[in-house]
C-alpha positions, 0 to 999 in steps of 0.5 A: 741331238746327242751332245751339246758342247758348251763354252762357260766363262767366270768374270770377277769385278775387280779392276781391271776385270779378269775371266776364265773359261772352261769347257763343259760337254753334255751328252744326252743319254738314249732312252728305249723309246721307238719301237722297232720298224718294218719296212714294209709294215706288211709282207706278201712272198711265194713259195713254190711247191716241192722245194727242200727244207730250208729254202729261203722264202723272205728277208724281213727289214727291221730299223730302230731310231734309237742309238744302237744299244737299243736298237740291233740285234733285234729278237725274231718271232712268229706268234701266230699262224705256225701252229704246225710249223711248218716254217722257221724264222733265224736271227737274222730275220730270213723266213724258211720253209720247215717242211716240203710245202703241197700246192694241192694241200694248202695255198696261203699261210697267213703269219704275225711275226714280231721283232724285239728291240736290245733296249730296257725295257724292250719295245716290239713291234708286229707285222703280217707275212702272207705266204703263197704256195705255188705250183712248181716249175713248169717251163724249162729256162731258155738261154741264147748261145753267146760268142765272146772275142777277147783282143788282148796284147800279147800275154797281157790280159789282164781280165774282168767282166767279157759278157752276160748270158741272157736267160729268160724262163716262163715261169714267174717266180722262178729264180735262175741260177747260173753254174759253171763245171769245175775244171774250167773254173781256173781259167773263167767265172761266172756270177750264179745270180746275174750270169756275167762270165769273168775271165781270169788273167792271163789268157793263151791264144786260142779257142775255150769252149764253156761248160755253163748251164742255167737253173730255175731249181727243177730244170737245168739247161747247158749253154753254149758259150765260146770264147775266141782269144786273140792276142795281138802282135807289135807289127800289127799297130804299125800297119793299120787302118781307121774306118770310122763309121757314122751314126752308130753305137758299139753294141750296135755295131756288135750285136747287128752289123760286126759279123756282116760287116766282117765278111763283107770286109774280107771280101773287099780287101783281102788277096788270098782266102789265107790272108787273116783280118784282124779286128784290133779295137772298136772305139768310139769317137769322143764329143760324137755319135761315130765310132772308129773300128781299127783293123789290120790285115796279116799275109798268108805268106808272113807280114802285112798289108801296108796301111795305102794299100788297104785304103786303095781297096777300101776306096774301090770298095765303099760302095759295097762296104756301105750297103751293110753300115754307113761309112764316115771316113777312111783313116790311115792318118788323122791329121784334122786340124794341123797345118800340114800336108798329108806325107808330112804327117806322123802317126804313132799307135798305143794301145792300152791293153789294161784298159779293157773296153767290153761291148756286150750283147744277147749273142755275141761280145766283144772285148778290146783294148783302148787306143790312143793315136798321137799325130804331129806335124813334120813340116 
């Protein structure tokens, strides 16, 4: 306990008795009496051979119960077992290689390393470092191709997190770094330790092909990232179609049914090979297992399709549509639940397009706006 806070009263004896009060507050002074903590008491880390002086092998974490003056900042030392020094300890408890470590010359380093306390007098305490020497890198990274759809409103992205590269390496203890070439880097990121691309805001229209590459510290291996923009039209909200899909996850949908269900889609409802699908927004329905995925079709010649139109062709083409993922619904409107007839119900679209949705897998991602549909009964 740091402090107490006392009330202390004086009462005379006369008649009628009278009293005052006054406060007295007692801090307790810190004395130097824990000792600094590792966690854990013990280490064990790999280094492998070949890498450069300075590389960093281990972090040590080191707590102190008593108050701050005696605890932080703590004094760092190796005692023993660096008698060739052949590594460095800062003084923020990062354990480095000093020298070009030899798998071949020795295979384990055995350390006592000591951490100091600020308080007077000051207390210590040891922990073990076991180092290994391992043999470097042996296997090259292996990275799958990713393929990002981004759906934005018009000149309105307003960017964020639109996938992960998913890198694997046989090497145990190889560590992958993630890197993207320079020149693109005004338009897109990506995380060096996780490989999480980010784009930028502001995105054009169009197709933007990724200069990114994968490192375990001796190989490096491009990847092929795409990134297709599409930005929407006004025109599209006013003309499009719900079908909503049962028993289904997002990135499921993404990852093992959106492209055949694309094709098989195109087939089924456009006229000409020139007409454009266009996939607005994957949505799933609240308090349910079904997921809604919101599409409009674009005339080759100018325009688009009416919404009774497609669903005729989607009625036709269920069947088919079916054999790649199971159907729930067709939806032009979603008047569910509101006395009213079919034609005298009115449907209105909004889409937020600041509210990103983003439905990553290993090979492909998808990023979408939010949807909002608002209906209301014209009886």
């Amino acid at each position: 306990i740091s402090g107490y806070s006392l009330v202390i009263q004086a009462r005379d004896s006369g008649t009628p008795p009278l009293s005052s009060s006054v406060t007295v507050n007692v801090d307790i002074s810190d004395v130097n009496d824990n000792n600094p903590v590792f966690t854990p008491a013990n280490y064990t880390a790999v280094i492998q051979e070949n890498k450069p002086v300075g590389t960093s092998i281990l972090q040590l974490v080191v707590t102190d119960k008593d108050s701050f003056h005696n605890g932080p900042p703590f004094t760092f030392t190796i005692l023993t077992g660096n008698e060739e020094e052949e590594f460095t300890l800062d003084p923020h408890g990062v354990l480095r290689s000093a020298v070009i470590f030899k798998h071949m010359v020795s295979t384990e380093y055995v350390l006592c390393v000591q951490a100091k306390d600020s308080g007077k007098p000051q207390q210590v305490s040891h922990a073990y470092v076991q180092v290994r020497v391992i043999e470097e890198s042996i296997h090259k990274p292996t990275a799958i191709p990713l393929e990002i759809f981004i759906v934005t409103m018009e000149d309105d992205f307003p960017g964020g997190v639109i996938g992960k590269i998913h890198a694997t390496d046989q090497d145990v203890y190889d560590v992958l770094t993630y890197t993207l070439k320079s020149e693109q880097k005004s338009l897109f990121k990506v995380n060096s330790h996780d490989g999480k691309i980010i784009a930028l805001g502001g995105l054009d229209n169009g197709k933007y092909v990724l200069n990114v590459s994968v490192s375990d510290g001796r190989f490096q291996v491009p990847i092929d990232v795409v990134v297709h923009v599409e930005q929407l039209l006004q025109e599209m909200l006013q003309n499009t179609v719900t079908i909503r899909f049962e028993n289904v996850s997002p990135e499921d949908f993404v990852g093992l049914h959106m492209h055949g269900f694309r094709r098989t889609l195109r087939n089924a409802v456009l006229s000409q090979k020139q007409d454009s699908l266009h996939i607005i927004s994957i949505q799933p329905v609240a308090g349910s297992n079904q997921l809604d995925m919101l599409f409009a079709v674009q005339i080759h010649s100018g325009g688009f399709y009416k919404p009774a139109y497609l669903i005729q062709k989607l009625t036709n083409a269920r069947r088919h549509l079916e054999n790649v993922i199971r159907i729930s619904a067709i939806l032009e409107k979603n008047c569910s639940g509101l006395d009213c007839q079919e034609q005298h119900c009115e449907q209105s679209l909004s889409i937020d397009s600041h509210s990103l949705m983003t439905y990553s897998t290993a090979r492909i991602s998808f990023v979408c706006p939010r949807f909002y549909r608002n209906v209301r009964c014209m009886c």
